[in-house]
N, C-alpha and C positions, 0 to 999 in steps of 0.2 A: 484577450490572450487565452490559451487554449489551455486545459490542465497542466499538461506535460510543458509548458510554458513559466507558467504559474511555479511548478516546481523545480524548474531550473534557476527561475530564480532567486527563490528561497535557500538553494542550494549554496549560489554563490554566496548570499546572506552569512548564513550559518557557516559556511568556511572560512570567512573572513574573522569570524569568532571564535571556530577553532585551529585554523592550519597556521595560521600568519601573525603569532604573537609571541612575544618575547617573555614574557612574565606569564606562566598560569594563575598564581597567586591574585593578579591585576582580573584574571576573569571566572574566579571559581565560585562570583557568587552571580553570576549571570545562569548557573547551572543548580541541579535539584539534587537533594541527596545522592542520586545513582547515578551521579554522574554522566547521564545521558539527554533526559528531559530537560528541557530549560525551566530555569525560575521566572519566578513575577516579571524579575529585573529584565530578566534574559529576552523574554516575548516583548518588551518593551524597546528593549533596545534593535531588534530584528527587527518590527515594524519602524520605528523609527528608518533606519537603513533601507528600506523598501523606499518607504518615502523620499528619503533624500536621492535615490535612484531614479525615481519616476519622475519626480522636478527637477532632476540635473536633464533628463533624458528630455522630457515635456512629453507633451499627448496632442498629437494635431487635430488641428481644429476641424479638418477634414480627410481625416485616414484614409490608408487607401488599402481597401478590404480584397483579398484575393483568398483562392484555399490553402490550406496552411499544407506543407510540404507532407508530415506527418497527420496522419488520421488520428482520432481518440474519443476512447467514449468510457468518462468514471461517473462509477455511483460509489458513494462511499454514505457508511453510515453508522460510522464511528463515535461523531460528537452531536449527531441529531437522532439518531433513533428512526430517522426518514428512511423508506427504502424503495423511494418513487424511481422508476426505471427499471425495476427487477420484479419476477414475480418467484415465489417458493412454494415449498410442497406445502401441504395443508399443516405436519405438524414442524413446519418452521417455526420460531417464536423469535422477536426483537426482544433482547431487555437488556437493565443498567448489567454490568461485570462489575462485580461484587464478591468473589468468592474468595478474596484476599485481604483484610484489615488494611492494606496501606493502597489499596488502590482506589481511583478516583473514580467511584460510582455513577458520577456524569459521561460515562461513556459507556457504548453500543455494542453490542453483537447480534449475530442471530445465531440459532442452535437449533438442532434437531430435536424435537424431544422421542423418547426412546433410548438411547442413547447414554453414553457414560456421564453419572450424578441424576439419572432421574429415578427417584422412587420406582419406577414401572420398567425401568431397564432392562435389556442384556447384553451391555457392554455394546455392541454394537449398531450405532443411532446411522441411520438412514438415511438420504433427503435428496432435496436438489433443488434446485435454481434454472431460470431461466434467462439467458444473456442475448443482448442484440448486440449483432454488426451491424450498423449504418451505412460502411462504407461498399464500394462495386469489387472488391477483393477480399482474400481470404486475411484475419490478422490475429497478431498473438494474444494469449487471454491471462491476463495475470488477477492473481489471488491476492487479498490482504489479509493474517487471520493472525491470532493470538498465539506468544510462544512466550513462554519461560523458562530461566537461566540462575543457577546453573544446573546442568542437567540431574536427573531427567527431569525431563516437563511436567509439569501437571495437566497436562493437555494431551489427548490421546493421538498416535499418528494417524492418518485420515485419507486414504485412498480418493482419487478421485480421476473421474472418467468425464469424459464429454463425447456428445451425442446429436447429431443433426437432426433439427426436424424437417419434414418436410422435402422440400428441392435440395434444402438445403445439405442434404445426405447423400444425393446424388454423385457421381463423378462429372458429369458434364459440365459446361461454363469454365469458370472459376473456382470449382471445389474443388478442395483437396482429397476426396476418396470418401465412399459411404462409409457407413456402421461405424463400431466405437472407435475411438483413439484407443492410446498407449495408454493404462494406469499408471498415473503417476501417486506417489505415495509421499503428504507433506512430510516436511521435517519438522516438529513441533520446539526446540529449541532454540532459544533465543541464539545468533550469528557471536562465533568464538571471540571476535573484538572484545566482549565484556568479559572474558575471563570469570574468576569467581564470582562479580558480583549479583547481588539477586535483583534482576531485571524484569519487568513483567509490561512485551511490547508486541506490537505490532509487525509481522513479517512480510514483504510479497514479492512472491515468487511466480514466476512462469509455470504452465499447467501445461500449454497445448494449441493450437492454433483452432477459427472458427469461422465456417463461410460467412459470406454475407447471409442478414437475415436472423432467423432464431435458433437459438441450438439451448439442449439442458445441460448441466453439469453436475453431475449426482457425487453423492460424497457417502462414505460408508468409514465409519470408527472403524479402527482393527486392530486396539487395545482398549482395555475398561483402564480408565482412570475414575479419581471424583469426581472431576468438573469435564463437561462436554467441548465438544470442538467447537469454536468460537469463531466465525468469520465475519469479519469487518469493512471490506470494500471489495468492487470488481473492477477491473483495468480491460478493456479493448484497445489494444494498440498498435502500431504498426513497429515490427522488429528492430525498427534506429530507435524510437521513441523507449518502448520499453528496455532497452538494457541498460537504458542512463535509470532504472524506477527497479530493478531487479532484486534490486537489495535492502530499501527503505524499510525502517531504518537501518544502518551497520554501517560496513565500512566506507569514508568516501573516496577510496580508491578503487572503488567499482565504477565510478564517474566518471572515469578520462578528464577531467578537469584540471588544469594547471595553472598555475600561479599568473599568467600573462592572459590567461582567457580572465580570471578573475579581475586581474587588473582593468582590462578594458571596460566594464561594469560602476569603477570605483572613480567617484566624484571628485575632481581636482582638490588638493586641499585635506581630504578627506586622513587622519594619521591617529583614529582610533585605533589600529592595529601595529600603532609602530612603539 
């Protein structure tokens, strides 16, 4: 199953625990103080549900493997610290997010050093990343990176450009046009669904589109905060795939997903949500 796979179905997962229930009180301890993360309870009961999806559904004994409609290509390195598939500028750095007393230290970023919260600073930290397309066309490039709520962030807003290398810069073939794209400038604030409360999550958002092949994407702070700009995963994907992933986490009426697509997922029988 192909990422964007993977997370459609978790999607319907987790809707079934939040859209389709009659009592909150019946599931408010499946969920973590902020009312967003899930508890112990919560991851357990999701994978459970996984489960009983995959053995209602079964797995053939001889699939039958064709290319998946949609292209994708994620590296994410949020819960490992891993950042195989990407390469960064030299003063990129991995390490735990810690700059919060309530946050879970088992988790990843990478940051620029130079950059807003480092000793040697000025406010504006530097860098870039190098991303591949796999596929014979151009495809959309989405970001995952750190935002908190409610405003303002403690995270600085973060311009960012993307650059081909190579052929890849070309107009010919399948590019999209040489030299840079558009600056787009992230939004570092946690998505308004949380209202007041104080959230410290994950955002990802579309940047830009990127030939096949290798392209950079450089990142420049363009506020000093204390803590630096914090990215967490890369998304290649193809424009049906990514706008169902545009907004993870936030709202899930970014999904076009409705109660009868969910239904068709849910194992006869099944009346945890009634």
């Amino acid at each position: 199953m192909s990422d964007t796979g993977i997370s459609s179905l978790l999607f319907v997962v987790v809707a079934h625990l939040l859209l389709f229930k009659r009592d909150w009180t019946q599931y408010a301890d499946s969920f973590a103080s902020d009312a967003h993360h899930l508890s112990i309870k919560g991851h357990m009961d999701v994978a459970q549900r996984i489960r009983d999806i995959v053995e209602w559904h079964g797995v053939p004994q001889t699939p039958r493997l064709e290319r998946f409609v949609d292209s994708d290509y994620c590296v994410t390195w949020f819960e490992t610290g891993i950042t195989d598939g990407i390469k960064y500028s030299p003063n990129g750095v991995v390490e735990r997010i810690a700059n919060r007393v309530d946050v879970n230290t088992n988790k990843y970023a990478l940051r620029f050093v130079g950059g807003s919260g480092s000793s040697n600073g000025n406010g504006r930290g530097k860098g870039w990343i190098r991303v591949h397309n796999p596929a014979d066309g151009p495809l959309a490039l989405y970001l995952g990176y750190m935002t908190t709520g409610p405003p303002p962030s403690v995270y600085p807003r973060t311009e960012v450009t993307i650059e081909g290398i190579g052929d890849n810069s070309n107009n010919g073939g399948n590019g999209i046009g040489a030299g840079k794209q558009p600056v787009v400038v992230l939004d570092v604030d946690s998505t308004d669904i949380f209202g007041d409360r104080d959230v410290h999550i994950s955002r990802v958002e579309k940047v830009g589109i990127v030939n096949p092949g290798y392209s950079l994407v450089r990142f420049r702070e363009v506020e000093d905060t204390n803590v630096p700009f914090r990215l967490v995963s890369v998304l290649v994907a193809s424009e049906g795939a990514g706008v169902r992933l545009s907004r993870l986490p936030g709202s899930f009426n970014k999904w076009s997903i409705d109660k009868r697509s969910i239904d068709k997922w849910t194992p006869p029988g099944d009346t945890r949500n009634e």
